[in-house]
C-alpha positions, 0 to 999 in steps of 0.5 A: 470479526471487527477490531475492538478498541484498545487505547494506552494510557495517556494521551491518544496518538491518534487523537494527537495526529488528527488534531494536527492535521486538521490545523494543517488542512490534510484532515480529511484522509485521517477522518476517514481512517478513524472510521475504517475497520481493520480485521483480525484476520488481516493480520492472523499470521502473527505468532500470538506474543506479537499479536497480544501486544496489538490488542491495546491499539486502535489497528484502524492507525496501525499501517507498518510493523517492524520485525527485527529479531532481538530488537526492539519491536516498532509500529508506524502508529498514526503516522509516527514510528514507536516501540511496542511491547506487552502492554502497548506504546512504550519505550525501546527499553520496554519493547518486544524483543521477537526471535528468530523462530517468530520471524520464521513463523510469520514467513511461514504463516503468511505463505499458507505453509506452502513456502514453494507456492510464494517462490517467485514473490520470496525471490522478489523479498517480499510475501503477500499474506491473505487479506492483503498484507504485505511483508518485505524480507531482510536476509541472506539473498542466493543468486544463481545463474545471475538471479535471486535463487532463494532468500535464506536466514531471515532477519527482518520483516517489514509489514505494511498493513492494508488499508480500505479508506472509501472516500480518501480519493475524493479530492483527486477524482474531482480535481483530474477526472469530474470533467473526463477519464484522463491518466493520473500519476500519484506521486510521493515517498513509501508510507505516505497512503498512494496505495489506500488513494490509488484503490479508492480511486479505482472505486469511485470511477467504477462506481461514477463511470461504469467503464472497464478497468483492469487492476494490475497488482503485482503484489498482491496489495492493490486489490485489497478491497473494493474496487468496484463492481466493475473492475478486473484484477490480474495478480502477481504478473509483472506490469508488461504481462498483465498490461499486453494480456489485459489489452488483448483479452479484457478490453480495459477502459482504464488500467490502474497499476501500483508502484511504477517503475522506469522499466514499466513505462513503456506498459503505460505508454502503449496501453495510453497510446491505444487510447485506454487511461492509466491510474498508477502511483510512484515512489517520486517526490517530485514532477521533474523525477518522472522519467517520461511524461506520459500522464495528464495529471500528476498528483503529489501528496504532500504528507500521509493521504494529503493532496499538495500539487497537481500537475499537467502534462506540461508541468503547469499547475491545475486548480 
């Protein structure tokens, strides 16, 4: 079912911060969520108090919500965090208080009621709801052995809602790969939309270059959406497992992985060193804080969806 349209009373903030980002040139990205829907059924493991309090947004600018148990309930809405209550948009004072039986609720919900079958991702803090929503857990984490047991006694949730914005790639795919298939880098603080462009970026190369690429989502977020027609997707393997048996079963053209990190590079490095591209993002701010450099191109968003530098794989900018 399509999402209907809810507005607050007062000024829109969604209105607010296209209006801004097209004074600052980054409106492109913003533009295009307007324009996206978001199901109902993306976010179907609400309990219904928290639901009811979506219905007065526009989910097309709901990226983040914040489930703290007896706290104040909050929502990244267009960009901006603010508290949310019974009727929309309001002050802390006025917000949704959840329990702890809701967040209990919510992890049971999004696990499809098998807790045991989401075991390997709870030790790992988070679970991937259907649809591709991804919630990070709070709580008492149980070591044995040396590692992650269990997570008990749940306080906290944060929920990143998935977004599907066709078109938000564009920028990057003409600047790093008009000319040909190179290996990018995406790099910028959480929240700041690497995924959305990432997954766009792997449906226009499918769509423009018809090559084989392999979609490595460890967590279940990435694939959430179109990635093509001729895209292929291993979930929830660590990047070294889905990168050695994609190499040796699926001969990829490309690998797209989200969320690098340091342990991961060698995965990257030998998958580009066989001459197959790789598209990846990462949660760094700067081309200095990329621990190797085996990219062609570097791009770093300057705000939410908004393409700042790009850089090569010397650290000269690229037009």
């Amino acid at each position: 079912m399509p999402v209907r349209f809810f507005h607050c009373a007062g000024a829109d903030p969604v209105e607010n911060k296209r209006n801004a980002m097209c004074k600052s040139g980054g409106s492109r990205f913003f533009h295009i969520l307007r324009t996206c829907v978001i199901s109902y059924s993306v976010l179907e493991f609400l309990p219904a108090r928290i639901a009811r309090c979506l219905d007065y947004l526009n989910r097309n600018a709901l990226y983040e919500l914040r489930v703290r148990a007896g706290k104040p309930l909050s929502v990244n809405y267009a960009g901006e965090f603010s508290f949310l209550g019974e009727h929309g948009l309001c002050a802390a004072g006025e917000a949704l208080l959840p329990t702890l039986a809701e967040i209990g609720e919510i992890v049971r919900a999004a696990c499809g009621y098998s807790v045991y079958a989401a075991e390997n991702q709870l030790k790992q803090g988070f679970v991937t709801a259907q649809g591709g929503a991804r919630i990070g857990l709070a709580g008492d984490f149980v070591y044995e052995r040396g590692e992650v047991h269990a997570v008990r006694d749940v306080t906290s949730l944060c929920i990143r809602v998935p977004h599907e914005i066709r078109g938000c790639a564009e920028e990057i795919y003409a600047r790093c790969l008009a000319d040909k298939l190179r290996s990018v880098l995406i790099l910028a603080p959480p929240g700041e939309g690497k995924t959305t462009i990432l997954r766009d970026l792997c449906r226009l190369v499918s769509a423009r270059r018809h090559v084989n690429l392999l979609v490595s989502d460890e967590r279940g977020e990435l694939s959430a959406g179109d990635l093509g027609e001729t895209s292929d997707v291993i979930r929830f393997a660590d990047k070294l497992t889905a990168f050695t048996a994609g190499i040796r079963a699926l001969r990829p053209d490309v690998i797209a992985t989200d969320e690098l990190l340091p342990a991961d590079y060698p995965a990257a490095e030998r998958a580009i060193c066989a001459n197959i591209k790789v598209f990846a993002s990462a949660h760094l701010a700067r081309y200095a804080d990329v621990p190797a450099k085996i990219f062609a191109r570097y791009v770093i968003l300057d705000g939410l969806g908004r393409v700042g530098e790009i850089v090569d794989g010397e650290g000269e900018g690229v037009d």
